[in-house]
N, C-alpha and C positions, 0 to 999 in steps of 0.2 A: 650727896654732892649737889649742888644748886648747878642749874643748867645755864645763870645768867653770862650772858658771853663775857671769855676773857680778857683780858687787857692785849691787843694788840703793837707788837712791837717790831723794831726792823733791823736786820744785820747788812751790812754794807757787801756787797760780793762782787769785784771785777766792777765798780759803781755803780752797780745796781740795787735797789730797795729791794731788800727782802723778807717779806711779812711773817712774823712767825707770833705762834701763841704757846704760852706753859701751862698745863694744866694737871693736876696732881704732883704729890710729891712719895710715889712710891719710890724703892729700893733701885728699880734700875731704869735707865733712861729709852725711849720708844718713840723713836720716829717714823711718822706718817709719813706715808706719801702719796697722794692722791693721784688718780687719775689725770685724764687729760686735761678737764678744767677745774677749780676749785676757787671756793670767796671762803676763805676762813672765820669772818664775821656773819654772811649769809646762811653759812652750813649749819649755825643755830639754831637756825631756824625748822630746820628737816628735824622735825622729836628722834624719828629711827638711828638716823644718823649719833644725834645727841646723844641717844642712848648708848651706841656703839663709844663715843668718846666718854662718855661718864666710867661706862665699864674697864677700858682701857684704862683711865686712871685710877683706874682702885688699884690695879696691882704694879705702875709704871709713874714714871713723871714723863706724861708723853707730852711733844713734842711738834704742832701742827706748824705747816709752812705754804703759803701760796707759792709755785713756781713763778718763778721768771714769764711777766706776758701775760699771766691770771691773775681776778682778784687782786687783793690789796696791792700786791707785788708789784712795780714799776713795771708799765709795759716795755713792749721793744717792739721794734718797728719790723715789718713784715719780711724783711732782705736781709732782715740780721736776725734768724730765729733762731733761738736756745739748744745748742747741741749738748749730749749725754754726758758729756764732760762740761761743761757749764753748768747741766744742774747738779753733779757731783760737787760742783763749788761750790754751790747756792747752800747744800745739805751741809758742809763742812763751815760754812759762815755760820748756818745759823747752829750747828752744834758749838762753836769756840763762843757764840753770841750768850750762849746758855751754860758754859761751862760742861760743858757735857764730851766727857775723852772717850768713851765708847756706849756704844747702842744697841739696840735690837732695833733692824729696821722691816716696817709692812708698809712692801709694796703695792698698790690697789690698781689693776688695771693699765694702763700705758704707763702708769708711776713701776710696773716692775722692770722693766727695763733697766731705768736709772738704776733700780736697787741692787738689782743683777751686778748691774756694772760698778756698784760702788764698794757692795760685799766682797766683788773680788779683785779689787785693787787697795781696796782701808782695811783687809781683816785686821788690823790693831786698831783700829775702833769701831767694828761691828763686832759685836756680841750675838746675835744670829739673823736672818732673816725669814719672812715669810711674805708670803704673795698670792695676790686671790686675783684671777679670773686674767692669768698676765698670757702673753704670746713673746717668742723669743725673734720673730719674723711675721713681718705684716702682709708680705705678697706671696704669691703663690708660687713652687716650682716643684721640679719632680722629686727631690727628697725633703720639702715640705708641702704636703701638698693640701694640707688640712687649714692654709691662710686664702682669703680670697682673692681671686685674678688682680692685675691691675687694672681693668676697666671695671668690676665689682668695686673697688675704691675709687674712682672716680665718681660713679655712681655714687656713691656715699657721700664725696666730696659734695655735689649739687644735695643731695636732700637733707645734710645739714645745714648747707646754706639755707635751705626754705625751712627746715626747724625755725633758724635763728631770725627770719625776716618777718616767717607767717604763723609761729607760735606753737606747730607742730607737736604730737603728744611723744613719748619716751618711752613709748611701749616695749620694745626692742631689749632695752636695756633694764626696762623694772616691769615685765609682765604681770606679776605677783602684786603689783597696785592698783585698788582702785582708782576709776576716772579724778578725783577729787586729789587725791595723792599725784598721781601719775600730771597733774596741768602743774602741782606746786615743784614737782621736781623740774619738770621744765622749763618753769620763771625760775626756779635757782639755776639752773646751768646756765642760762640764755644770761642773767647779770656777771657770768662767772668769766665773760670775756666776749668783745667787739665777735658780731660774725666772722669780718676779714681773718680775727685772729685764731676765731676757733678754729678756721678752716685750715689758715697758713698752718697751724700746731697738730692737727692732723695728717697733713703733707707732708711734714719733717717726721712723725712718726711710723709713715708708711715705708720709710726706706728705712728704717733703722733692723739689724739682723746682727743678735747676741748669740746667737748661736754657740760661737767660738769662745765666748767667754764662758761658760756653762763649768766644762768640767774644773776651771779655773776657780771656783768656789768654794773655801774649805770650811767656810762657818758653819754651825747648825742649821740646818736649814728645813723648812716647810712649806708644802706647794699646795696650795688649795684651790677646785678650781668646782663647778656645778656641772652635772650629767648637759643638759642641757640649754646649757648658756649661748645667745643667740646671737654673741655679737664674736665669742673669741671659743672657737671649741674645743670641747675638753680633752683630744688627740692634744693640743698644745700644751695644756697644760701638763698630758702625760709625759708625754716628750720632755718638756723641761725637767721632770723630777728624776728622768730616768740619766739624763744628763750629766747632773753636779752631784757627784760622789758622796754616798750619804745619806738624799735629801728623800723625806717622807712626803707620799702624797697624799691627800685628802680630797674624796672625792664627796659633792653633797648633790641632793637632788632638787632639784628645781632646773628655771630657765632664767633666772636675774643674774644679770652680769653685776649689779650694784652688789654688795656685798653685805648693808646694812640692811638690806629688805626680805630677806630670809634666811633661816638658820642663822642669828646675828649671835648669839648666844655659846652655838658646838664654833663657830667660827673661831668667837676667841677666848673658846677656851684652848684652843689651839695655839693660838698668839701667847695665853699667858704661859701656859706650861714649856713652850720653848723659851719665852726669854727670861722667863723667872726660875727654870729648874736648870740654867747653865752657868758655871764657876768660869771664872776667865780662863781664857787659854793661855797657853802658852806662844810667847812670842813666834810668828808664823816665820817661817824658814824659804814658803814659796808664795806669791803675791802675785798678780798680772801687771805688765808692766809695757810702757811703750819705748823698745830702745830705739835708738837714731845711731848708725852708723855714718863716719863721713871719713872722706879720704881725699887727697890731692893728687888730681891727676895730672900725669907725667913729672913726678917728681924726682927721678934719677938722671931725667935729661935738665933739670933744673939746677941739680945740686952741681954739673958737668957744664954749666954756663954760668954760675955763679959764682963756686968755686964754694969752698967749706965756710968759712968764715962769713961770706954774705948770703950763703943760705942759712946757718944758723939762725942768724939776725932778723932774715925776712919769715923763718921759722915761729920764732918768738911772737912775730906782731901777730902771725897765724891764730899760734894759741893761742895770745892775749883777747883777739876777737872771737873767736869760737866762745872764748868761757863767758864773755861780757854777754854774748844771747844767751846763752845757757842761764847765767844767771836771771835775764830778763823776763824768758817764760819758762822758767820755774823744774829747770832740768838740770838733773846730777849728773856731775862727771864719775863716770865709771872707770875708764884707762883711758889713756891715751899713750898709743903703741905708735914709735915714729913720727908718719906725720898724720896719724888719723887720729880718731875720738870715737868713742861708746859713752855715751850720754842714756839715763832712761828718764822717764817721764810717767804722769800717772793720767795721760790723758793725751791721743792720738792727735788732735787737731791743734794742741800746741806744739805737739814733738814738729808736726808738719810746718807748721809758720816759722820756729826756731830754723828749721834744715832753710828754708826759703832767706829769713832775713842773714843765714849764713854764709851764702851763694854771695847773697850784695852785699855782706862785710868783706869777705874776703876775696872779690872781684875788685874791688879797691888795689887792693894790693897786688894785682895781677896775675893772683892765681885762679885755680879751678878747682872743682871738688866735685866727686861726684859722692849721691847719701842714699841710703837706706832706710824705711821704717817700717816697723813691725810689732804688732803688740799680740802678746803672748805671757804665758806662764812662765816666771823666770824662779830658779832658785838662787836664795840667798848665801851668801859665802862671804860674812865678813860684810867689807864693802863692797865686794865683789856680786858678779851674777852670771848666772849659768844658767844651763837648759838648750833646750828646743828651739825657743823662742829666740836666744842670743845667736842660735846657727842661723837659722831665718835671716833675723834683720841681716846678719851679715853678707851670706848667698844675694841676698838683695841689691843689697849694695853695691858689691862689684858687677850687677848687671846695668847699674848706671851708666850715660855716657858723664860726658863733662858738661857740668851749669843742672843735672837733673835731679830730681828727686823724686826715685821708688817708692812704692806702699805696695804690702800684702793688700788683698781683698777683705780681710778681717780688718783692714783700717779704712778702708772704703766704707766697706759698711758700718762703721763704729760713728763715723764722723758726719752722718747724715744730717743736712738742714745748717751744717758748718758755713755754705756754699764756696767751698771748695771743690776744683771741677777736677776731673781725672781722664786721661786717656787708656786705654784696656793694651798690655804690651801681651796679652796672650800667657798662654799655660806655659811653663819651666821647669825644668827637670831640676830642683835645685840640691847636690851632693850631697846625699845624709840628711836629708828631708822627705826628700819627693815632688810629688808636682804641686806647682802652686800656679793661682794666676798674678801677674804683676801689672799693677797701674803706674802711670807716669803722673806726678802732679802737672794739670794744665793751668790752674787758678786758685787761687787761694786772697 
């Protein structure tokens, strides 16, 4: 295969440009997903790199994509940075862009996040994943305690800034390169996005915490990580494999967090054997899902002032706004009991803007509502959905007052870099769960 770059091209996502390249035409489809920064057209330039994508298409038609804010990709401005579920979009534009209904996806570094997150909300179109040198939690706390403080990121935060200003070597991250390798990786990363933005994109990264989404995973899966990698250690990536039900881990020896720079070869032959020796599955029955409970509060004193007939009515307009957002960001109605709604979503920080512009729909009308949201493991039934996850969001919900909207802490953390602000309501006992902590949305 000729290593001459490919034809780049763009999928539209939320109107954003989104750069993606095709390259081979194996049997089954393999999407990349790079690290923190990436130029799709520049990475040609890395031979190692090239090599790793050469090999990949011998046995896939993979798949390359600049996120959102890198590389070819349309940037985005610093106060509006790319949450986990916006590059879930970006990865689904540019798979319908390609024709491509399910995948095997490798996650490289801060790209396993997203993949994480994607594997287990689209298992009907992932075909399996894998992930090399990922973390499921960027900060430090007492049952993770293997991510670095938050003033160790900070730190971080200023010396990639002088990376990116004063040309700084990569050593960290490609120990296993000579000096002459090691200046050209750092003029590819350093074109692969504005300092401001590399910086802003590691900030949005530092609070993201998938934790919870882990055992949520039912695809094949493979976690690969190096003894000694010097940027995300391999307690993490233990942790992640022992997590998602299933998943095999791979450990290599070296200290490169880069993935193409040693053992590029046992790498993917790893890659090829899970996405090429798995038959489709069977339609998944359990999926991660964000439901949004809402309910109207004091509505028996409503129906006792209105009388039957004009509450129906003012009923009606109810649900006819409820379902108009619903339709708008991209959430299904589940029931609607009374005068409430179970809506899910495949993505927290829209469920959250839907519960918000459904407050000011139906504050029109003079009502109130207090909502719910919670993303968890839901099982499928039909149209319906069930589980854990559906008790959650609920218990949530009625700890609402009126005009608010609840989040789990797993939506907190989900939606990091959204800038959506949260108030902390404390730990809850909540019946046939247990304790949780609940946030208040402050901003959004």
């Amino acid at each position: 295969m000729s290593s001459q770059t490919p034809e780049t091209r763009y999928a539209k996502s939320g109107g954003v440009n989104i750069a993606y390249q095709v390259v081979g035409e194996g049997p089954v489809d393999l999407v990349y997903v790079p690290g923190w920064v990436s130029h799709i057209e520049l990475a040609w330039e890395l031979p190692d790199l090239v090599s790793g994508f050469e090999r990949m298409a011998s046995f896939a038609r993979l798949i390359l994509f600049d996120k959102r804010g890198t590389g070819m990709s349309d940037p985005v401005p610093a106060q509006e940075l790319p949450t986990l579920e916006q590059r879930m979009d970006d990865v689904r534009a540019v798979m319908d862009a390609v024709g491509s209904e399910r995948a095997a996806v490798f996650g490289a570094s801060e790209g396993g996040n997203m993949s994480m997150l994607f594997a287990a909300t689209c298992p009907e179109r992932t075909i399996a994943l894998c992930t090399f040198g990922c973390t499921a939690k960027r900060i430090w706390s007492p049952d993770y305690p293997w991510a670095p403080t938050l003033e160790h990121r900070q730190e971080a935060f200023e010396h990639v800034d002088r990376q990116w200003t004063n040309g700084l070597d990569w050593e960290d991250v490609a120990p296993s390169l000579d000096p002459p390798a090691l200046a050209k990786l750092s003029r590819y990363y350093r074109r692969c996005a504005s300092p401001g933005a590399a910086v802003a994109l590691m900030k949005m990264n530092t609070y993201v915490d998938v934790r919870d989404v882990l055992p949520s995973i039912s695809v094949p899966t493979v976690v690969m990580h190096r003894t000694d990698d010097r940027d995300a250690n391999v307690e993490e990536g233990r942790y992640i494999a022992s997590k998602i039900p299933g998943a095999r881990f791979v450990e290599f020896a070296g200290a490169d967090h880069s993935w193409w720079t040693q053992h590029r070869d046992a790498i993917l032959d790893e890659i090829e054997e899970l996405a090429t020796g798995v038959r489709p599955a069977p339609q998944p029955n359990r999926v991660l899902a964000t439901v949004l409970f809402t309910d109207i509060v004091g509505s028996t004193e409503r129906v006792g002032e209105l009388g039957d007939s004009r509450w129906a009515a003012l009923l009606g307009r109810h649900h006819a706004a409820v379902r108009r957002e619903l339709e708008r960001f991209r959430g299904h109605e589940v029931d609607t009991a009374g005068d409430g709604f179970l809506a899910t979503f495949d993505g927290p920080a829209r469920a959250i803007r839907c519960a918000l512009a459904i407050l000011d729909a139906v504050g029109d009308l003079g009502l109130e509502l207090r909502t719910g949201v919670h993303t968890g493991e839901c099982e499928l039934l039909g149209d319906k959905v069930a589980g854990i996850a559906v008790h959650t969001g609920a218990r949530i919900s009625a700890l609402a007052g009126a005009g608010e909207v609840l989040a789990s802490a797993t939506v907190r953390d989900l939606v990091s870099g959204s800038g959506i602000e949260f108030e902390d309501r404390g730990e809850h006992a909540l019946k046939g769960v247990g304790e949780r902590r609940v946030y208040a949305v402050a901003e959004a």
